[in-house]
N, C-alpha and C positions, 0 to 999 in steps of 0.2 A: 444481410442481417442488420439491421437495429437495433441498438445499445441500449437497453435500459439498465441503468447503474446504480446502486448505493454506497457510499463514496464516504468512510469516515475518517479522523482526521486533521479536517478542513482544514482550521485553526491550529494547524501546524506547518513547516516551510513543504513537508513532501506532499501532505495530503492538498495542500491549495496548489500546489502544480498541475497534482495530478486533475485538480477540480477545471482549473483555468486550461486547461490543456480539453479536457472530456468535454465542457463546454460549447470551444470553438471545432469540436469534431461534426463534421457530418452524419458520421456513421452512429451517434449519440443522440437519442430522442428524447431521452428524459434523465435524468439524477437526481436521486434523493441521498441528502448529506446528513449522517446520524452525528450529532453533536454535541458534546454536556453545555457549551455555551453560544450564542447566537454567530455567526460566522461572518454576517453583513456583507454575504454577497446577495444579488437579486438578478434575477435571469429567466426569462421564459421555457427555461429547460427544468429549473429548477424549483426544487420540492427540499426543506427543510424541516427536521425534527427534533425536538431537543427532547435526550434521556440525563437523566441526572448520574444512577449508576450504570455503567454498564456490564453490571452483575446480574442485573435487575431490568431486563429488556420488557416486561407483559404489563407494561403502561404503551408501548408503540409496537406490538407485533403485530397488531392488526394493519398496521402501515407498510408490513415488508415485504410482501409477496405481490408477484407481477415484474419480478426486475429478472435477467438475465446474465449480470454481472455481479461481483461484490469486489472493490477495491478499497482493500482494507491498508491504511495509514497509518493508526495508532501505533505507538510505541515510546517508549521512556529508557532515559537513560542507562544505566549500572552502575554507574560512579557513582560509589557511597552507598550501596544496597548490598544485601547479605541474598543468599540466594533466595531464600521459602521466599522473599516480597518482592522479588526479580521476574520469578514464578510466577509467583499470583498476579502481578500487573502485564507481563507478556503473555507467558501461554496461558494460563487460567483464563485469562478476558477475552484473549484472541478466539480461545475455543469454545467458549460461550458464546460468543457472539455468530460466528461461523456452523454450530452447530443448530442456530435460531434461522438462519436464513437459509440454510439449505434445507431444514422442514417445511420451509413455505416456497421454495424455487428449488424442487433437485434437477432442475435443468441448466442452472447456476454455474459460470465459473467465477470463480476465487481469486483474487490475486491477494500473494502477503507479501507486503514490503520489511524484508528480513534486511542481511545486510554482508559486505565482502565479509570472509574468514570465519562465517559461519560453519560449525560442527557437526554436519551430518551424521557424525558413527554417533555423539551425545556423551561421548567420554572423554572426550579431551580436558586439557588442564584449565584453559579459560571459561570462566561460570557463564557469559553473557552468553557465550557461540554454542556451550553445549543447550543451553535452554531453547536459544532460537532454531537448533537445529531439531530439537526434540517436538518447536512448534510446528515446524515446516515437515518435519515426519507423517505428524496425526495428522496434520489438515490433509496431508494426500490420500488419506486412509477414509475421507469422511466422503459421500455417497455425491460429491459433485460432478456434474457431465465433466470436465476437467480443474485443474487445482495446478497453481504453480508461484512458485519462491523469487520473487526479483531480490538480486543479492546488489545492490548498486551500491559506489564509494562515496566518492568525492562528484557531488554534483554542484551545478551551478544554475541561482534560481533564475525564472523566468522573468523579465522587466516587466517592474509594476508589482513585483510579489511583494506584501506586505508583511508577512508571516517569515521572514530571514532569521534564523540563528544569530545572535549576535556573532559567533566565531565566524560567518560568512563573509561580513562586515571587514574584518582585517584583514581577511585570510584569500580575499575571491582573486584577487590579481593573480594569486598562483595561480590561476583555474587554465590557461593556457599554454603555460610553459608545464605544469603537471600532466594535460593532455598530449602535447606535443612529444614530452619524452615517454611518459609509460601510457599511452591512448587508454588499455585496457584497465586503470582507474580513474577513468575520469569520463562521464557522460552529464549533459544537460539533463535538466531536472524536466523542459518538454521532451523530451528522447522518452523518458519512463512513463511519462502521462499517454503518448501516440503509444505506446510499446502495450499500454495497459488494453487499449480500445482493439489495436491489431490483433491482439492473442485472443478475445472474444472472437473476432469475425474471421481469422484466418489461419487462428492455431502455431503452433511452434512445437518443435520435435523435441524439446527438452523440458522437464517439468522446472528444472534452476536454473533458473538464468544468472549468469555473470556480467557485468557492464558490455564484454561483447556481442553477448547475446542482446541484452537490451536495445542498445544500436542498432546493431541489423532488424531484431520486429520493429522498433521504428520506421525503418524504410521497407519494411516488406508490404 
């Protein structure tokens, strides 16, 4: 099977791994990256689109269909947000936008980059994990030939990522001694890009992936 992928995000440290990573894949024929600002990559794999809101997709959905993946990147903080606008920037957008592409590809799988200690029951005490768990619920509910949750920690970007977290910047030299002693927090940020492309063409028996999971489709 051949990847055709829409890949949003870019312009953030996960979604440019995951792009830099789909890029140099084999099994990857073409990507289109949904965007609100221009991304400045250039690639003969590559097809870019810029949407201003992503409330508001029916200026580029004529652009969506023909793809067989969607690796979906977006996401924004909680520090400093009340729930309703935590809501409307996670699940609200994620489901909009996911609900848009799988009317024009229901042959489509899905990946959401959710994240560790996320709240699958939706009731727990933490607002961020119950919301992402409530996202990571309905996406699996929505008509995709398959749908699945990467839950990944502490990753470490790819050489040459331009798009770095400033916290990365201080904090990356843990990235070895954090793997060494707990491995199960800690995966490369290429691990979850190959992890995205493998679960397209060779599937995985679990819909949530945890960092261990991650790693092993990596190498499957």
């Amino acid at each position: 099977m051949k990847v055709r992928a829409i890949i949003t995000g870019a312009t953030g440290m996960v979604g440019e791994g995951v792009l830099m990573e789909s890029l140099k894949h084999p099994d990857v024929e073409q990507v289109l990256i949904v965007n609100r600002k221009p991304s400045g990559f250039s690639h003969p794999k590559l097809k870019e689109v810029i949407v201003k809101d992503f409330f508001d997709l029916s200026s580029i959905e004529d652009q969506l269909s023909g793809y067989n993946a969607c690796f979906f990147n977006l996401g924004v903080s909680s520090v400093g947000m009340k729930e309703p606008e935590y809501t409307k920037l996670t699940y609200d957008l994620t489901l909009n936008f996911a609900k848009t592409v799988v009317k024009y590809n229901p042959g489509m799988t899905f990946i959401y980059i959710s994240g560790a200690g996320t709240d699958s029951t939706e009731k727990g005490r933490t607002m961020w994990a119950r919301v992402k768990g409530k996202t990571e619920n309905d996406l699996m509910k929505l008509p995709f030939q398959k749908a699945y949750a990467f839950r990944p920690a502490f990753m470490r970007p790819a050489p040459g990522a331009k798009n770095v977290l400033p916290a990365y910047k201080y904090i990356g030299w843990l990235f070895p001694i954090v793997k060494a002693i707990a491995p199960g927090t800690a995966c490369e940020l290429s691990e979850v890009g190959v992890a995205m492309v493998n679960a397209v063409t060779k599937g995985y028996d679990k819909s949530v992936l945890d960092v261990k999971d991650i790693a092993a489709l990596s190498k499957k």
